[in-house]
PLY file of the C-alpha trace (Angstrom):
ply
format ascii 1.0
element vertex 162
property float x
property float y
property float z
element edge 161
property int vertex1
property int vertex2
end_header
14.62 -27.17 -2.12
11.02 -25.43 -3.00
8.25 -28.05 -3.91
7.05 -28.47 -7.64
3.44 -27.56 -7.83
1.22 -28.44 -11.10
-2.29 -27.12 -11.32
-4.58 -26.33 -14.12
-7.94 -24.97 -14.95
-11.11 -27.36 -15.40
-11.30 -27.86 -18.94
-7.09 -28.13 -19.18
-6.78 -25.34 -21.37
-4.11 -23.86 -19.17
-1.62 -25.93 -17.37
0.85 -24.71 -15.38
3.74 -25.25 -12.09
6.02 -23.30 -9.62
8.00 -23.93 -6.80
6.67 -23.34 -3.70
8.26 -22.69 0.02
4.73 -22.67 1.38
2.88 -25.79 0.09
-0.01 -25.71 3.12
-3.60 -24.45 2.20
-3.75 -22.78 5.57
-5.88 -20.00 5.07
-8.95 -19.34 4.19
-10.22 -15.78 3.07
-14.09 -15.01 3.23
-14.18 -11.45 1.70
-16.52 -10.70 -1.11
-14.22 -10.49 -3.55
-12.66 -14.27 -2.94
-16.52 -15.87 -2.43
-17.25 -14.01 -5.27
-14.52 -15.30 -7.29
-13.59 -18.31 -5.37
-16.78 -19.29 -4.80
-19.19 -19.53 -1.70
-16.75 -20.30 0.85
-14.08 -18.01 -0.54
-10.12 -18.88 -1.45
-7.00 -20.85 -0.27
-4.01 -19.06 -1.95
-0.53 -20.45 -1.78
2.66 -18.59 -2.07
4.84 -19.23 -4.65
8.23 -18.22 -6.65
7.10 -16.43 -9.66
10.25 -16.38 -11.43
9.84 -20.53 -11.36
5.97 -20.25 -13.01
5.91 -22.07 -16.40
2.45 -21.85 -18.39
0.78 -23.78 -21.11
-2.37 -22.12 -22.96
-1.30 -18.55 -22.10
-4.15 -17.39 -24.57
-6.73 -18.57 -22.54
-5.80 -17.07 -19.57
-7.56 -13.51 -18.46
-7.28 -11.40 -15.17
-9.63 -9.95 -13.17
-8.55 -6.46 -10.83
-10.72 -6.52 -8.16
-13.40 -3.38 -7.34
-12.50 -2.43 -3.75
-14.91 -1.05 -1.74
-17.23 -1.35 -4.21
-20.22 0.87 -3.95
-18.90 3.49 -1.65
-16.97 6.99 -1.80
-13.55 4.72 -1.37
-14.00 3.15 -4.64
-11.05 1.83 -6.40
-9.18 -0.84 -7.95
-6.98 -3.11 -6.61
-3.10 -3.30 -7.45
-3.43 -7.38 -7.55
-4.98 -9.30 -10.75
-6.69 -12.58 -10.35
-5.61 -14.72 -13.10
-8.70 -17.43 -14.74
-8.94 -19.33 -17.54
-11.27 -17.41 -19.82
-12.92 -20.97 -21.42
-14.07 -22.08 -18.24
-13.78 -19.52 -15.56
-11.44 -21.79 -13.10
-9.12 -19.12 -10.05
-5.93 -20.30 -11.32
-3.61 -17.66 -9.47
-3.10 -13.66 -7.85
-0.29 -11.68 -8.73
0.38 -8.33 -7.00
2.87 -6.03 -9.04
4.39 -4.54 -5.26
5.59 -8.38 -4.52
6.78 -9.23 -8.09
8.85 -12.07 -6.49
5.64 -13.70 -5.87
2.83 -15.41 -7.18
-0.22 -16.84 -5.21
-1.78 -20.06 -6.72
-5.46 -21.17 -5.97
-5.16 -23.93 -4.21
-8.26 -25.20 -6.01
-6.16 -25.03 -9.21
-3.63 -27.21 -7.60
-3.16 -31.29 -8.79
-0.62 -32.12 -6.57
-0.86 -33.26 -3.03
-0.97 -31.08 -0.80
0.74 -30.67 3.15
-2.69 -30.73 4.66
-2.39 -27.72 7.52
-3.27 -28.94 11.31
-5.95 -25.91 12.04
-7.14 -23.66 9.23
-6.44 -19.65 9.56
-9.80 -17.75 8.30
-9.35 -14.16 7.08
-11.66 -11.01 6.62
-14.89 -12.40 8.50
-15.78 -9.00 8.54
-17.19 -9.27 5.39
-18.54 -12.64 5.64
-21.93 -13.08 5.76
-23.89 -15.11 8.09
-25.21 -18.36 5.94
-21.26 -18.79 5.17
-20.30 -21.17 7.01
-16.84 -21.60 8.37
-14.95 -25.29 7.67
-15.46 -27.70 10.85
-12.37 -28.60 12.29
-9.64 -26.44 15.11
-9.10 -23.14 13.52
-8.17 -19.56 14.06
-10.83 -16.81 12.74
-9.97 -12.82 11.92
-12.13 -10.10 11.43
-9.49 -8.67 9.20
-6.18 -10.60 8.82
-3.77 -12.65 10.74
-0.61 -10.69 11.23
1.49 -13.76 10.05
2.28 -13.40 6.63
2.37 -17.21 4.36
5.90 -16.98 4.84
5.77 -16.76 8.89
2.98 -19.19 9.32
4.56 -21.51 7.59
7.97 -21.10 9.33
5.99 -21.37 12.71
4.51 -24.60 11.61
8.09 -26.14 10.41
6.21 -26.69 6.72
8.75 -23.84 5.44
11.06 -25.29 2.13
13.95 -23.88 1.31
0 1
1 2
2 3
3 4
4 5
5 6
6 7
7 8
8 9
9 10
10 11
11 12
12 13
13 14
14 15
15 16
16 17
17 18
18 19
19 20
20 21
21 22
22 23
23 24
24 25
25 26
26 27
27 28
28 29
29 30
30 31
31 32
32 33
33 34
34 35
35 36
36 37
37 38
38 39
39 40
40 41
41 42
42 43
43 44
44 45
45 46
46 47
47 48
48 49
49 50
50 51
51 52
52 53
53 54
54 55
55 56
56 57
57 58
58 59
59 60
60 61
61 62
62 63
63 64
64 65
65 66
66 67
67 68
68 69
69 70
70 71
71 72
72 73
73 74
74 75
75 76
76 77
77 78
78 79
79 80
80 81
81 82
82 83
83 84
84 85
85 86
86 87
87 88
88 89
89 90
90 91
91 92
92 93
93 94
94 95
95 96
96 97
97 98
98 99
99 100
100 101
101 102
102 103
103 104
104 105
105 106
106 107
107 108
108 109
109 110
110 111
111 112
112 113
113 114
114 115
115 116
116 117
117 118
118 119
119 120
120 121
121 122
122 123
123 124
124 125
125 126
126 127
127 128
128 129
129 130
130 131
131 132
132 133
133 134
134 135
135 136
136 137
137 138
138 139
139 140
140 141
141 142
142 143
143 144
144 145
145 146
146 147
147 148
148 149
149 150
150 151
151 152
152 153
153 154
154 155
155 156
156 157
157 158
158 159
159 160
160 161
């Protein structure tokens, strides 16, 4: 059975909780949009069953659709929203429209424990720049992505729950 996850923003405006299969913060993306968002080491997102996602204080909740190649002839805007509380600003989760099965909570929104992940997976480091540093620790680092998706890593790693 999927694990209960409760999170909520900063100032506890909105609360909410899903059930997970993939409870591990194992990844780590450093692209401008998730330092920008996530802050200066960029985001953890977790996978999670979106039919199962319960909120309290939907009013204060706001999304963000990222600028994509922002500043070039490739402008545009991303499919995916980036859901934050709009009294305090906390990530809370991403939802992408062409995976409407799934939702992807911050882990930094997360209160539960967490399955702590045995070597950290960092993504996009092609757009990381150099005073970012990367967490200490064993760890695999991508230019662009790892070609696991969550569900595959976390299959690999026997932390998949069904």
């Amino acid at each position: 059975m999927p694990v209960e996850l409760k999170g909520s923003c900063h100032c506890g405006s909105v609360r909410f909780s899903l059930q997970s299969s993939s409870p591990s913060p194992y990844q780590l993306c450093v692209c401008s949009i998730c330092r920008k968002v996530g802050g200066y080491g960029g985001s953890v997102n977790l996978g999670g069953h979106y039919d199962t996602l319960k909120i309290e204080g939907k009013e204060n909740i706001s999304t963000y659709k990222a600028v994509m190649d922002r500043d070039t002839n490739k402008e545009s805007i991303a499919h995916s929203e980036r859901n934050f509380c709009s009294k305090c600003s906390s990530m809370l989760w991403l939802y992408d429209e062409s995976w409407p099965e799934l939702v992807h909570p911050f882990a930094s929104a997360i209160d539960s424990e967490l399955v702590e992940p045995e070597e950290m997976v960092i993504v996009k480091t092609n757009s990381k720049p150099d005073y970012v540093r990367l967490p200490e620790g064993k760890k695999k680092v991508y230019k662009n992505y790892s070609s696991s998706s969550i569900e595959e890593w976390h299959k690999k790693h026997d932390l998949w729950v069904e």
